[in-house]
DRENDO-1510 file (C-alpha; in Angstrom, 1 decimal, always signed):
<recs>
REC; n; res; u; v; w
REC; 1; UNK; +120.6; +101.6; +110.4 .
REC; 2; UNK; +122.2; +105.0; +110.9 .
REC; 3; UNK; +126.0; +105.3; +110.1 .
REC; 4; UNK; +127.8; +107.8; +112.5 .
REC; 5; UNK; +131.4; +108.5; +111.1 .
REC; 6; UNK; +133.7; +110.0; +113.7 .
REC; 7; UNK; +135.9; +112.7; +112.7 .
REC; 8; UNK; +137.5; +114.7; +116.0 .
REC; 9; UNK; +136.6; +118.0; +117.0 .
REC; 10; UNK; +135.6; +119.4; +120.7 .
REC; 11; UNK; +133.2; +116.5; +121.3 .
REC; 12; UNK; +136.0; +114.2; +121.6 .
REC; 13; UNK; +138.6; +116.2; +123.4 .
REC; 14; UNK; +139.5; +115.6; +126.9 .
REC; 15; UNK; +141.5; +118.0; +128.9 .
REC; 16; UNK; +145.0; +117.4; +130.1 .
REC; 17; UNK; +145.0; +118.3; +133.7 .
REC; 18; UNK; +149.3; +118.4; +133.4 .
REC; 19; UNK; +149.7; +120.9; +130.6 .
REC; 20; UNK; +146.7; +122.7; +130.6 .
REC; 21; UNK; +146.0; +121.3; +126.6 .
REC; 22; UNK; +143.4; +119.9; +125.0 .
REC; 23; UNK; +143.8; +116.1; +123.3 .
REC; 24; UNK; +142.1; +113.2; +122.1 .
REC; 25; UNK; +143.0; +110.0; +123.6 .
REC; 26; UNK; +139.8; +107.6; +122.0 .
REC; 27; UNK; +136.7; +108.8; +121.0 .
REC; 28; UNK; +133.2; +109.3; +123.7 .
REC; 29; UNK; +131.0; +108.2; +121.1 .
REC; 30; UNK; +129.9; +105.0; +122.4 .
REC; 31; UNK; +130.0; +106.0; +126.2 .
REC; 32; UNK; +127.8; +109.1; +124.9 .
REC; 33; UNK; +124.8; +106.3; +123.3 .
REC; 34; UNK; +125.0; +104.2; +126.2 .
REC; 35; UNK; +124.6; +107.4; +128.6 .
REC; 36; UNK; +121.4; +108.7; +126.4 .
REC; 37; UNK; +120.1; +105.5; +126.1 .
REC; 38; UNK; +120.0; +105.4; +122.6 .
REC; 39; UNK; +118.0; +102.0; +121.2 .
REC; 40; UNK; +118.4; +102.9; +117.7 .
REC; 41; UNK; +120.5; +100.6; +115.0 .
REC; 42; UNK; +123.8; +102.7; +114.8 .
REC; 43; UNK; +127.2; +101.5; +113.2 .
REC; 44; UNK; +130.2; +103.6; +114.6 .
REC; 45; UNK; +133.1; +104.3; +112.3 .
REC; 46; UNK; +136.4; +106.0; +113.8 .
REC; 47; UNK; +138.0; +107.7; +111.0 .
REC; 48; UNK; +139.8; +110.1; +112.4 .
REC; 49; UNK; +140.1; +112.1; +115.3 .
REC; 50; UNK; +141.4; +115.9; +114.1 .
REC; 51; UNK; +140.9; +119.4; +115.0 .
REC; 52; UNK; +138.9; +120.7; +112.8 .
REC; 53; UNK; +141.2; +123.7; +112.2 .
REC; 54; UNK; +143.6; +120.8; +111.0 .
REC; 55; UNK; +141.5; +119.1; +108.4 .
REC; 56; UNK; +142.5; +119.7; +105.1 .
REC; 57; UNK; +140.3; +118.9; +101.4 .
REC; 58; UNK; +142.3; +115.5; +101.4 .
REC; 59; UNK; +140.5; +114.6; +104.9 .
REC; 60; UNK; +137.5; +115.9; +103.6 .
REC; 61; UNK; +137.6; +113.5; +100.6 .
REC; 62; UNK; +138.3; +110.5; +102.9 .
REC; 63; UNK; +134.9; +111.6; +104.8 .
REC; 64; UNK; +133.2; +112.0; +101.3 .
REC; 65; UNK; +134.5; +108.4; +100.3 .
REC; 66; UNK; +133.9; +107.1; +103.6 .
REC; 67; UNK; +130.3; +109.0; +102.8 .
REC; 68; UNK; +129.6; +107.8; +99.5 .
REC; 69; UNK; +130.7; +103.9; +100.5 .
REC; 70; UNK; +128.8; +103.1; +103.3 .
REC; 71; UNK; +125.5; +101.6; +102.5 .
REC; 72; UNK; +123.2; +103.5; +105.3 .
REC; 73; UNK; +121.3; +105.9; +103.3 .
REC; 74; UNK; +121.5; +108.4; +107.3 .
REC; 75; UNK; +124.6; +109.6; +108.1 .
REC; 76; UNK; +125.7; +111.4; +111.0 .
REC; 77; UNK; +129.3; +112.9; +111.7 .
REC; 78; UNK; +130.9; +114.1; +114.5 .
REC; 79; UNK; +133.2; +117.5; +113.3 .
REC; 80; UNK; +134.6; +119.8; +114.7 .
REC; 81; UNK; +132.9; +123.2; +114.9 .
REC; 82; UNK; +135.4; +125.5; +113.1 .
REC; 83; UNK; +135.3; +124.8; +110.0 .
REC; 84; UNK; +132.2; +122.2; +110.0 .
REC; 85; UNK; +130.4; +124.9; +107.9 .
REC; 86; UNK; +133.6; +124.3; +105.0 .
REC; 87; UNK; +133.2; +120.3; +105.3 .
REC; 88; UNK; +129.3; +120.4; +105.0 .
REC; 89; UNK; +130.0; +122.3; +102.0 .
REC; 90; UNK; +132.1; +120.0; +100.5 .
REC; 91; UNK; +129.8; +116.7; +100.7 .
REC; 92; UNK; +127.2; +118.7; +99.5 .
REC; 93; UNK; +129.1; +118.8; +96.3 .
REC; 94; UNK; +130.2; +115.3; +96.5 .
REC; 95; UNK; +127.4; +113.3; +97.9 .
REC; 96; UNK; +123.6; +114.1; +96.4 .
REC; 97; UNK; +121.6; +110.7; +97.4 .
REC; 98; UNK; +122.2; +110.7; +101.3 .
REC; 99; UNK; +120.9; +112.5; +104.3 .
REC; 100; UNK; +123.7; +113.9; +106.3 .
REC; 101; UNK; +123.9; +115.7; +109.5 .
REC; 102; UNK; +127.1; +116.9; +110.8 .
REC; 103; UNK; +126.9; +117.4; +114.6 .
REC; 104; UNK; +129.8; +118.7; +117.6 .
REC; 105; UNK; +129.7; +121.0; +120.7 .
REC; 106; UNK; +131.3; +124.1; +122.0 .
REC; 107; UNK; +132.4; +121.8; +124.9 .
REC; 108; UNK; +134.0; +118.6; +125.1 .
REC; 109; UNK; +131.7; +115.6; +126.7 .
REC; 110; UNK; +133.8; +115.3; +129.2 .
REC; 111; UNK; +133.5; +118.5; +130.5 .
REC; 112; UNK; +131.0; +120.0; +132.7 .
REC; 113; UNK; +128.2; +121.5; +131.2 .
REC; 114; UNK; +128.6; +120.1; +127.5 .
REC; 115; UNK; +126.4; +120.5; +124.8 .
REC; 116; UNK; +127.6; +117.3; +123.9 .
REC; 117; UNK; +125.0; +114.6; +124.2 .
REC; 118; UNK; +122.1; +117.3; +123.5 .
REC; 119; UNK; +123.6; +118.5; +119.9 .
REC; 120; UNK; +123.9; +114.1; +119.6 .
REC; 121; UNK; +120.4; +113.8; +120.5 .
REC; 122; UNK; +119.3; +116.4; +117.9 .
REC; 123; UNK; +121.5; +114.9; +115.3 .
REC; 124; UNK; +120.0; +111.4; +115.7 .
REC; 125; UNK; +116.3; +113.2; +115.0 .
REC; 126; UNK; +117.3; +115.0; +112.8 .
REC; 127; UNK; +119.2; +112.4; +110.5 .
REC; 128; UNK; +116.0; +110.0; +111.0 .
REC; 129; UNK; +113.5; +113.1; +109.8 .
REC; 130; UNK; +115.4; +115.3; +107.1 .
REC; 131; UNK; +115.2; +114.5; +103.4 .
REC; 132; UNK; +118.7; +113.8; +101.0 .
REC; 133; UNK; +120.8; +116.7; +101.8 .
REC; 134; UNK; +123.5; +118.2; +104.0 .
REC; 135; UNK; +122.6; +119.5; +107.4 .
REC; 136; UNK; +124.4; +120.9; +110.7 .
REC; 137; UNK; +122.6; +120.2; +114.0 .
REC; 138; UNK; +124.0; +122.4; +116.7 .
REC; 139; UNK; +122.2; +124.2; +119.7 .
REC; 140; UNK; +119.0; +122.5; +119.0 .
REC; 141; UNK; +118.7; +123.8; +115.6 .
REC; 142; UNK; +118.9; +122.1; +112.2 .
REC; 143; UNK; +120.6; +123.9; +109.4 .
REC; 144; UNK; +120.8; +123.5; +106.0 .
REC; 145; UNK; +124.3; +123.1; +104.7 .
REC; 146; UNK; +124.4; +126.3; +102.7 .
REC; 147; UNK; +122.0; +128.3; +105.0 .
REC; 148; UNK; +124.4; +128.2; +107.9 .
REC; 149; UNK; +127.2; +130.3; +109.3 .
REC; 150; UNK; +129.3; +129.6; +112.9 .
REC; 151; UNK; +129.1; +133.0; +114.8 .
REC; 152; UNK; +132.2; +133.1; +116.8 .
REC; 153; UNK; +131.2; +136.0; +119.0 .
REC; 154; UNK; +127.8; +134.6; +119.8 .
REC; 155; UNK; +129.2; +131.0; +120.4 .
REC; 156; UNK; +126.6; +129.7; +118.0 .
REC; 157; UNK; +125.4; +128.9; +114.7 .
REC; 158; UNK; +122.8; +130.4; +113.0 .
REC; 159; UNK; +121.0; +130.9; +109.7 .
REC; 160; UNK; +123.0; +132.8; +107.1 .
REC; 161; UNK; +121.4; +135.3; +104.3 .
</recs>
């Protein structure tokens, strides 16, 4: 079984066609397995749907609790992508006996032309291939947590020094 924790970020934001704002009304998690057609054994968890820019080291040690409970041994989260980089970080120094990939997109699922439900797709490999650690799984590349930087002008992340 694979336990995907959901945590906010672009993935889950819809737009607000009245003021122009982006908001989360429920999470696209289980609407995004059904589209792909996933047949693997996953238990969802909603534990929070934030910003990223608004999650603070208190979230972060709800995620590592909700990490370090759970008995799947494959974890995937949903993050935000601003400061999914500072969270990886964090359950790296919190959580040594599981495989985690943290996973979002530049552009919400509901929006046209996503990354959404690839950067998912990759996730799910990756979660189901990758020894005990913490990755990132974005643009079709797998990260390790502490070889990893988000490149704002490029849009992307990629391999730090």
């Amino acid at each position: 079984m694979i336990k995907l924790i959901i945590t906010g970020g672009t993935i889950d934001k819809r737009y607000n066609e009245l003021n122009g704002e982006m908001y989360f009304p429920e999470t696209h998690l289980p609407a995004m397995l059904q589209q792909s057609r996933c047949k693997l054994d996953i238990d969802l968890q909603l534990l929070m749907l934030k910003d990223s820019l608004a999650m603070t080291d208190a979230d972060r040690e709800v995620l590592s609790q909700a990490c370090s409970t759970t008995g799947p041994q494959q974890i995937i989260i949903t993050h935000g992508t601003d400061t999914m980089v500072e969270s990886a970080q964090y359950l790296a120094k919190t959580i040594t006996d599981k495989t985690i990939v943290l996973v979002g997109a530049m552009v919400p699922y509901m929006v046209s032309q996503s990354d959404a439900l690839f950067n998912l797709g990759c996730a799910l490999t990756a979660v189901q291939l990758l020894p005990v650690g913490v990755y990132i799984a974005m643009n079709g590349k797998v990260f390790a947590w502490d070889k990893v930087i988000k490149d704002r002008q490029a849009g992307e992340f990629k391999a730090s020094m």
